[in-house]
C-alpha positions in Angstrom: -155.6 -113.3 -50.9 -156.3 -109.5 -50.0 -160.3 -109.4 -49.0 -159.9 -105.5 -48.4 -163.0 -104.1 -50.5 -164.5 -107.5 -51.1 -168.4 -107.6 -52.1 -170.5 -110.6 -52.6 -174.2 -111.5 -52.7 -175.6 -114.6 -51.5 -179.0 -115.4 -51.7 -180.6 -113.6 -48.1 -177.1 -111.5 -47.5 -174.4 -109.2 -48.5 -171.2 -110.0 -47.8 -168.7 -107.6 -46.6 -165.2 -107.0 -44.9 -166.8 -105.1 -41.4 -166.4 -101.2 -41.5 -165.9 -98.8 -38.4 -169.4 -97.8 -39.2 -170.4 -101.2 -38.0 -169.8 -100.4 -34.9 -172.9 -100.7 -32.9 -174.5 -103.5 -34.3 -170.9 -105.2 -34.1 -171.6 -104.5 -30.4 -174.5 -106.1 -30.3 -173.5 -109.3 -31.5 -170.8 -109.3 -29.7 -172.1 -108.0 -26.0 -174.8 -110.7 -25.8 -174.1 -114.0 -23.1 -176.0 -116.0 -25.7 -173.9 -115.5 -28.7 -170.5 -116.0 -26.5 -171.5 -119.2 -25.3 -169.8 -121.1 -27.4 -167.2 -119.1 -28.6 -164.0 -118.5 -27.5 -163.9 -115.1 -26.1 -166.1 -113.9 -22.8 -169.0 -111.3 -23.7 -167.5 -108.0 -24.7 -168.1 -104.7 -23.6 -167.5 -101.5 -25.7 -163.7 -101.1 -25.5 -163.3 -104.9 -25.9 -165.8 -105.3 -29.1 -163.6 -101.7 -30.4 -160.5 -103.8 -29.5 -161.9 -107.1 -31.8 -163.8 -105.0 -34.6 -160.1 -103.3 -35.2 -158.1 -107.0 -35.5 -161.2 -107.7 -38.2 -159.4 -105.1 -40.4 -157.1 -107.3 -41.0 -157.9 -109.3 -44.6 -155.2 -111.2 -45.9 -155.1 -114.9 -46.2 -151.4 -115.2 -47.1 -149.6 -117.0 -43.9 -150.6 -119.6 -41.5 -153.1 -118.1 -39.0 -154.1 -115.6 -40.7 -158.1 -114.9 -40.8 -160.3 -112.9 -42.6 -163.9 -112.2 -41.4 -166.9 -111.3 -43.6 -169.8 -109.8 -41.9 -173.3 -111.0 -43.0 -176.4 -108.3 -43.9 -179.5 -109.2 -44.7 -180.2 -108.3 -48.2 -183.7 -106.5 -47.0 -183.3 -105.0 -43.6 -179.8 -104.1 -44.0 -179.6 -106.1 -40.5 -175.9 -107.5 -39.8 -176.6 -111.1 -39.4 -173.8 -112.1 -38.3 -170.3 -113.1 -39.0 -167.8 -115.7 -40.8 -164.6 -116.4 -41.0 -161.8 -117.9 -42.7 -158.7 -118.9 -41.4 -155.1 -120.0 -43.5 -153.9 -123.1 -41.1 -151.5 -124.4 -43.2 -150.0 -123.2 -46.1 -147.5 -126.4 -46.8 -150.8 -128.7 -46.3 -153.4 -126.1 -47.9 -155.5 -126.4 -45.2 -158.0 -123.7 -43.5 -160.4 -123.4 -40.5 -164.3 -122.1 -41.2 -166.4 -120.5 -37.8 -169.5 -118.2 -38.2 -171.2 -116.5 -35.1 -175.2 -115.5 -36.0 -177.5 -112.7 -34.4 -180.3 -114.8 -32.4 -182.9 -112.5 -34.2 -181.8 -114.6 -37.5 -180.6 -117.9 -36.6 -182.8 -121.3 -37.6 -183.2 -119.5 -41.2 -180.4 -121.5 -43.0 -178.4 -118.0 -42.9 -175.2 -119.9 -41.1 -175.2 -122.6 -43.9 -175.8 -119.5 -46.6 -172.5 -117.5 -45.4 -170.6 -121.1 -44.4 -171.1 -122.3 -47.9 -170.0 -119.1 -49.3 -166.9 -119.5 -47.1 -166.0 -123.1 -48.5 -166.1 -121.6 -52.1 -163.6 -119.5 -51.2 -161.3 -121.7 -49.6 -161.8 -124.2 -52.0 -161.8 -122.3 -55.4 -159.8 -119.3 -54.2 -157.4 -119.9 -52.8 -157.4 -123.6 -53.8 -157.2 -125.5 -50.4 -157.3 -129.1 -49.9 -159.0 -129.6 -46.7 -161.1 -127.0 -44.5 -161.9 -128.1 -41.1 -164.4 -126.2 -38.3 -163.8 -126.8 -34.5 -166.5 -126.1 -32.9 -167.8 -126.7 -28.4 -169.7 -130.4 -28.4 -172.7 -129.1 -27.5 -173.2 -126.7 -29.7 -175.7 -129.0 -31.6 -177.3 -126.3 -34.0 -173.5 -125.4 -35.5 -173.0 -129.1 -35.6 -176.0 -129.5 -37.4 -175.0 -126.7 -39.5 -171.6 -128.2 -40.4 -173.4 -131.3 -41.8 -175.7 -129.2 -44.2 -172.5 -127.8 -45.6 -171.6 -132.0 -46.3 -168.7 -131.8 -43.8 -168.3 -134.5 -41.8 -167.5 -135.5 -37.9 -164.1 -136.8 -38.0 -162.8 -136.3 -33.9 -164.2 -135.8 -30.9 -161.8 -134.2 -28.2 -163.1 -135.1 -24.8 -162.0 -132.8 -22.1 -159.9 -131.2 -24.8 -159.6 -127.6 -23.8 -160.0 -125.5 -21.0 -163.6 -123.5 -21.9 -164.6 -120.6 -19.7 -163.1 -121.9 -16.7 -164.1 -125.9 -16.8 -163.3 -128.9 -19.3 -164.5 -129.2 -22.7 -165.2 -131.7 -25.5 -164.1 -130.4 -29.1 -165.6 -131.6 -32.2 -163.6 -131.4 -35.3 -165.5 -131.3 -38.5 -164.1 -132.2 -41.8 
């Protein structure tokens, strides 16, 4: 699946492929110690947020590990929201991998479940997938919380899984 030019409306948000244009509020997002907390990437400067918003312009779901992001603007401030993602994981097994990363200015508003839902319809009646999972850092109790809105469920909890950021951490996988 080729997400180049894709387009769709959700209820709060538009939902786009990110353009060059994005550029500073991509930055934004990106540059701030509170959204990388829990991701896997440090807090990006400028030639390290120009470095990811170039591997975003990649948008085709057609081998394993491939990912396509959507970025999230709210439908009346023209605000990017934030960001989600979809990854191919396996094609033998039809399986994929959903993450989203929100602006603090609009998380708590149900906009990660909005854009995560929209994600699941895609994997699901797209590209016809059989199981879609989310990894996400154990304490990251709001994206947890998010996950079970959506009616996925906790199936694994990885303790001391993966080197985080320099120290130990616990992995929840979410089915």
């Amino acid at each position: 699946m080729d997400l180049t030019g894709y387009r769709a409306e959700t209820e709060r948000m538009l939902l786009r492929p990110y353009a060059f244009d994005d550029f500073d509020a991509f930055h934004d997002l990106h540059s701030r110690d509170d959204v990388a907390r829990y991701l896997p990437w440090p807090t990006r400067d400028a030639d390290a947020s120009r470095r990811a918003l170039g591997r975003h312009q990649t948008l085709r779901l057609e081998k394993e590990h491939d990912g396509a992001t959507l970025a999230g603007f709210d439908r009346a401030s023209g605000r990017l929201v934030g960001e989600f993602v979809l990854f191919l994981r396996s094609t033998e097994h039809r399986g994929g991998e959903i993450g989203y990363v929100l602006h603090p200015d609009f998380q708590r508003r149900g906009l990660a479940t909005e854009g995560a839902s929209h994600l699941l319809e895609i994997a699901f009646d797209t590209l016809d997938l059989h199981r879609v999972v989310a990894r996400l850092d154990a304490r990251n109790r709001a994206s947890a919380a998010v996950l079970t809105r959506l009616g996925m469920r906790h199936e694994a909890h990885l303790v001391e899984n993966e080197l985080f950021k320099g120290e130990w951490g616990d992995v929840l996988f979410t089915v």
